[in-house]
N, C-alpha and C positions, 0 to 999 in steps of 0.2 A: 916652955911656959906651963905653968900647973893646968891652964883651961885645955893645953891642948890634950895631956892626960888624961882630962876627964873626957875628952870628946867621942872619942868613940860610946863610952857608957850612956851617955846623952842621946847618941843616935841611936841607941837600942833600945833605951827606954821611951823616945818616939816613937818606934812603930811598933812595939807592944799594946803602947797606950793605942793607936791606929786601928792595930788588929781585934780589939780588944770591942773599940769602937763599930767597926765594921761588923762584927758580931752581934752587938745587942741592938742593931740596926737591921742584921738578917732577920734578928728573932721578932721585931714586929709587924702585925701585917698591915698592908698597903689599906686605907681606908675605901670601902665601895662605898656604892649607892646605898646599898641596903643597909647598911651598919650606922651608916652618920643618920644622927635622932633630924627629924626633919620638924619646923615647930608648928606647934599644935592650935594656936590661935592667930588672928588677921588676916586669916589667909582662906578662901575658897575651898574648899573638897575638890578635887576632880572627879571623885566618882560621883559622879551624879545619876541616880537610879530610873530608869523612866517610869512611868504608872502603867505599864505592861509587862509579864510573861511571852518570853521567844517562844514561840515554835520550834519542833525539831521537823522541820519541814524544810523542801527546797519547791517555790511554787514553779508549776509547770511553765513554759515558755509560752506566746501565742499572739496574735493577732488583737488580744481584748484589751483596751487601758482599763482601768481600775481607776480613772479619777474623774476629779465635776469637768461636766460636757461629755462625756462619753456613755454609752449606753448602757446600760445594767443588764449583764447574759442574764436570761431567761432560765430558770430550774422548776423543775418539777419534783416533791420529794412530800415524804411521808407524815407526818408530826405524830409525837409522843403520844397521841391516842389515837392514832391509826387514822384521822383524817389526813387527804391527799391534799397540796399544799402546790399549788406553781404561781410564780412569781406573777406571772404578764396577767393573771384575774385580777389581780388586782389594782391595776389600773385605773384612774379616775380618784385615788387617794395615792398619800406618798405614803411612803413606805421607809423606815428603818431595819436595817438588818443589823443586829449587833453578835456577833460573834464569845462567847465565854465559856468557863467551865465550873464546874463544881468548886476545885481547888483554887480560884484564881482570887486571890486576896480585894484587887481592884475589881475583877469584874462585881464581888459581892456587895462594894461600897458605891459602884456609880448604877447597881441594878432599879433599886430604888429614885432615883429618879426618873429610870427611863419608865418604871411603873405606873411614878404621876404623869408622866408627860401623854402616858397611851391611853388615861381614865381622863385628860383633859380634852384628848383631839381625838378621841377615838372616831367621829365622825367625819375625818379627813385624814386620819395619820390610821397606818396598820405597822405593826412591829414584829417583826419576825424573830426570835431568839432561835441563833445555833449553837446548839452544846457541844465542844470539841469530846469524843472520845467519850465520857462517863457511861455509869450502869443507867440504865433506867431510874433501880427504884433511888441510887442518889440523886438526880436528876429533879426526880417529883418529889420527891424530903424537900431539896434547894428550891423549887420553885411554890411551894405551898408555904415554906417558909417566910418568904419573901411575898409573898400574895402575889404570885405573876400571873395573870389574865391572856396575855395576847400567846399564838403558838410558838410553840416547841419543838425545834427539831433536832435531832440527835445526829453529829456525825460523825460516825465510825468508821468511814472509806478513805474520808480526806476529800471526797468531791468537792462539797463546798467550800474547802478551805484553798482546794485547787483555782476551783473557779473562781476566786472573786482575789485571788494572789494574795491571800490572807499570811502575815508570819507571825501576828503575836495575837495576844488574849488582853484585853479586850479591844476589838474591832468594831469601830460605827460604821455603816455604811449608807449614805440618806440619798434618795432615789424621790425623784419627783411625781408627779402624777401621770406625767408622760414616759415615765419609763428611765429618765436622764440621771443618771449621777448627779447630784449640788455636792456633795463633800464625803472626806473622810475621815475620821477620828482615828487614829493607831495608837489606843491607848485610853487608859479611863477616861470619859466624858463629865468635865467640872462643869457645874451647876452653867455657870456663864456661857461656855464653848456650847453646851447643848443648845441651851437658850439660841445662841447668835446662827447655830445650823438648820437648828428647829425653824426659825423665822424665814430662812434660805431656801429650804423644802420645802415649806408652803406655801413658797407667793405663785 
């Protein structure tokens, strides 16, 4: 029969076409994660940025908790104009420790409130700012800029960033009149969240 003539040329021309196939299937690459367009609207961000700068710190290990009910270690340390500065004087007022620096985009946008907040209560609230790391004279630029009243201390050793298990910029820390931790903010303090710590520290 004439088909079976042809038949071999049929089966060659099958696995040419085949090979041919297999080919232009090597030549494409396998789709990843990264290459397929993922879409761009309905959908959530995963990155979600916090209102703080990390630290490149590892805080020390110890005995101290860092949160409300627990006591506030006691420090003794110098302020930006050479007045001496420890915690436990001040006692009979609460106290806010806020941790920031120079470069800290947040700490410059939640500085201003804790400004009002020290010109409202000053006669029950003390504010302690710590400056991670800067010069001086940037230091006193950022804070004249900012009209800051309450002290200023500078740390360049890491002490207080150690003691109090500090990892990011901006850090609230509100400490009662007895000495007690009520809260902690890890992170710029929004108008509201101050508000509701502020009213926590001073009862």
């Amino acid at each position: 029969m004439k088909y079976r003539a042809f038949l071999p040329v049929l089966i060659a021309l099958a696995l040419l076409t085949g090979s041919l196939l297999l080919a232009a299937c090597g030549d494409t690459p396998t789709p990843t994660m990264s290459a397929m367009p993922l879409p761009t609207s309905g959908m959530m961000s995963m990155a979600i940025t916090p209102a703080q700068q990390p630290l490149d710190v590892t805080p020390q290990s110890g005995p101290t908790k860092i949160i409300p009910g627990a006591m506030a270690p006691d420090f003794a340390v110098t302020d930006i104009d050479g007045q001496p500065l420890k915690l436990s004087d001040h006692r009979g007022k609460a106290v806010i420790i806020n941790y920031w620096s120079v470069y800290c985009d947040y700490c410059k946008e939640e500085m201003p409130a804790l400004v009002k907040t020290y010109q409202a209560n000053r006669d029950k609230l003390n504010i302690i700012g710590i400056d991670i790391n800067d010069q001086p004279g940037e230091v006193r630029d950022f804070i004249n800029q900012l009209k800051v009243t309450y002290p200023i201390v500078i740390d360049n050793t890491g002490d207080m960033v150690y003691k109090y298990r500090v990892v990011g910029r901006p850090t609230s820390i509100f400490i009662n009149k007895n000495g007690m931790i009520t809260g902690v903010i890890p992170g710029m303090a929004t108008p509201d969240v101050l508000q509701e710590q502020l009213a926590r520290v001073l009862q």
